[in-house]
N, C-alpha and C positions, 0 to 999 in steps of 0.2 A: 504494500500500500504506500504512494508517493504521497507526503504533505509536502508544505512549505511554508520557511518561517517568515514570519510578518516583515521583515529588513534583509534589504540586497537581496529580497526574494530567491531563496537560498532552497532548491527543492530536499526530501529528505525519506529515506526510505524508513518503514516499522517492519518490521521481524519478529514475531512471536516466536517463542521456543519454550523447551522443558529446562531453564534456568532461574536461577535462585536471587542472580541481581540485573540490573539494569546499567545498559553501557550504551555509548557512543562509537560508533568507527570512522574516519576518513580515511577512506582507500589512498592508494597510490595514485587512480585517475581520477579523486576529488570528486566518488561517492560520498555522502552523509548519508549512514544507515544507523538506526537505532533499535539496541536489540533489547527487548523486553520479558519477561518472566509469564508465561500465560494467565495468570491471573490478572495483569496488569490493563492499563485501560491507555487510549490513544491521547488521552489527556493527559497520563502517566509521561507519555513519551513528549509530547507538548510542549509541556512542563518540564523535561530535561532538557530539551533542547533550546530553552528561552533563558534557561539556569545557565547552562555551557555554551552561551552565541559567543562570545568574546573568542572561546577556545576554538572552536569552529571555523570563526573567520580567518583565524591566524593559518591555521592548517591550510584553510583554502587559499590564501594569498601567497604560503610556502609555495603549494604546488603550484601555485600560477605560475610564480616567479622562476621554478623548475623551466616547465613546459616555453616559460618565452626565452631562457638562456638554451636550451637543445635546439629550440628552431633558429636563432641566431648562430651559433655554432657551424665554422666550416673549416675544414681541413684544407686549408690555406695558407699564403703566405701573410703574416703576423696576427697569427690566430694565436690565442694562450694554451699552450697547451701542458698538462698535469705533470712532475715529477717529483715523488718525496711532498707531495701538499702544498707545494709552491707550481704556479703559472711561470712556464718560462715560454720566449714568443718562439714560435716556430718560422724558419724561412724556408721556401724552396726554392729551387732553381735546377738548372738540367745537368745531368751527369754527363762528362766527357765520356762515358762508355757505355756498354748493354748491362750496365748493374747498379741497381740503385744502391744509394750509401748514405749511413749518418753520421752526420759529425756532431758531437757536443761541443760548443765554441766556447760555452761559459755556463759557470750556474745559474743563467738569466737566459741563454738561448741554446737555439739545437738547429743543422740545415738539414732538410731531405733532400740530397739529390735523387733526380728520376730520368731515366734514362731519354727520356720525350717529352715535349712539353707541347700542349696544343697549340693550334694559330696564334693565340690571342696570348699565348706564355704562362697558362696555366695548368697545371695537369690536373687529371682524374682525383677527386676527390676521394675515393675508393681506394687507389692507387696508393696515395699517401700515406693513409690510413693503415692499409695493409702491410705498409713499411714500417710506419711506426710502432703498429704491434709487434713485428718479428722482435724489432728491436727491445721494446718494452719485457719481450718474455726473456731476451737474453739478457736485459738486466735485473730481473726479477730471480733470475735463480742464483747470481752470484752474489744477490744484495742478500736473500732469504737465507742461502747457506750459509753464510755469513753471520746473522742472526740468529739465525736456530743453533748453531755452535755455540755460542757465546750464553745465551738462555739456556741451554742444555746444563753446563760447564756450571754454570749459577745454582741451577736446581737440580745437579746431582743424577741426572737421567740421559739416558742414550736414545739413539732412535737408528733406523737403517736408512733406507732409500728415501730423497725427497726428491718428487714430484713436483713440474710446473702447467696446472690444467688452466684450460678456462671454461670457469665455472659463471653459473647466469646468478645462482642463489648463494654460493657457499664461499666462504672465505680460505677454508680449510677444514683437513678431515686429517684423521688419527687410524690408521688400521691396526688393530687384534696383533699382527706382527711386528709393529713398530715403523711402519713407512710411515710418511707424512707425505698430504698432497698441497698446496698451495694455487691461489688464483693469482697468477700472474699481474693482478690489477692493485695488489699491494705494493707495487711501486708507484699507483699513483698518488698515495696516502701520505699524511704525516707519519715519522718513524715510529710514533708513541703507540700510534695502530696497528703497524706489521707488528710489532713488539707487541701488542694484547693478543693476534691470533696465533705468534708463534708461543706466547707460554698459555694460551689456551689448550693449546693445539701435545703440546709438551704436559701439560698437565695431566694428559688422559695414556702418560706412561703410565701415571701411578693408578689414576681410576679411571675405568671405561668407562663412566658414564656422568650424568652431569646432577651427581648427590652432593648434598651439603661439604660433604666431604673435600670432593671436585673446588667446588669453590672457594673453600679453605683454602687452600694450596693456591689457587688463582690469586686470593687476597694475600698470600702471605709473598709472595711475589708482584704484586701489583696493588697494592691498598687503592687506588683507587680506577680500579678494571670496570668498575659500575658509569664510569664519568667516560671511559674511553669504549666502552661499547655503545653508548649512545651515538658516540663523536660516529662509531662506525656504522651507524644506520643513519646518520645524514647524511655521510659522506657516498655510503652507498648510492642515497636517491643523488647525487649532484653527479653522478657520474653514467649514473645508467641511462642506456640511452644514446651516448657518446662516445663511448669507449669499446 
């Protein structure tokens, strides 16, 4: 059942279910659904949502804000583009050979050459793109190994094989044997973040799973992993999409 609330005419789905309280959701594409307790009345829901507008708008003005920087975004010449959680500008230009190349010129810039450039001296946006990733993944596993060593060594634990995926939802995973997999998009993060998934990730040496216990060991390495998992569900939405 759609409503909608009386300002910025804000439309808003109700959800009846076999639940005990009442809650609010803004999706990722900037659904308002309101889930309610079957005993509950649409006035119930009404009523929350006139309580929580302030919370509401904010959310919706996040994701706005999302959706107009991805459609402004282009893989171009001095486009900002993510490394370590810093915007450094990217240039292109064409390669003197049949092999694109990246140079890192400084911690503020990066060039792609590309082997072709259209008429007009631009290349395929696609093109770029798919440069930049190669690259991103090979820097992703010598920054990650690198990391995972040094947090291993801290917390007393080994691991085997690590792994550089790209992954759509997961940051990292932990296998029963000891491998570790990583998403290659932890190079575009501040370090404090690769640093939360790999002692997350390290953690589940000690426990497979995610008990009080898990999070102990997370807190006793990271006192404040509750401040930077948050950091890494923003960071997710500002990248997805783009990356």
């Amino acid at each position: 059942m759609v409503q909608r609330m009386s300002e910025k005419n804000v439309a808003y789905r109700i959800v009846f279910s076999r639940r005990s309280s009442m809650a609010i959701q803004v999706t990722k594409d900037g659904e308002v659904v309101v889930r309610l307790p079957d005993y509950a009345s649409e006035e119930d829901g009404r009523k929350l949502i006139l309580k929580n507008k302030e919370w509401i708008y904010k959310q919706l003005d996040r994701i706005q804000k999302r959706a107009e920087e991805k459609q402004e975004f282009h893989w171009s010449e001095g486009a900002g583009v993510l490394l370590h959680g810093k915007d450094i500008v990217l240039h292109v230009k064409e390669s003197p050979d049949l092999k694109a190349r990246i140079t890192l010129d400084s911690e503020e810039e990066i060039t792609v050459a590309v082997p072709f450039l259209k008429a007009a001296g631009a290349a395929d946006e696609e093109e770029v793109q798919g440069v930049m990733k190669q690259w991103y993944r090979k820097e992703a596993r010598s920054y990650l190994e690198e990391i995972t060593s040094f947090w291993a060594q801290c917390m007393n634990v080994s691991y085997k094989k690590i792994a550089i995926r790209d992954q759509s939802t997961r940051w990292g995973s932990c296998s029963s044997k000891g491998n570790l997999n990583f998403n290659w998009k932890l190079v575009l993060l501040p370090q404090t973040l690769a640093d939360y998934v790999v002692v997350h990730e390290l953690s589940h040496r000690i426990h497979m799973n995610h008990s009080r216990a898990f999070w102990n060991t997370v807190a006793d390495v990271l006192p404040d992993y509750l401040v930077r998992r948050n950091q890494l569900k923003l960071w997710g939405e500002k990248i997805e999409g783009i990356y």
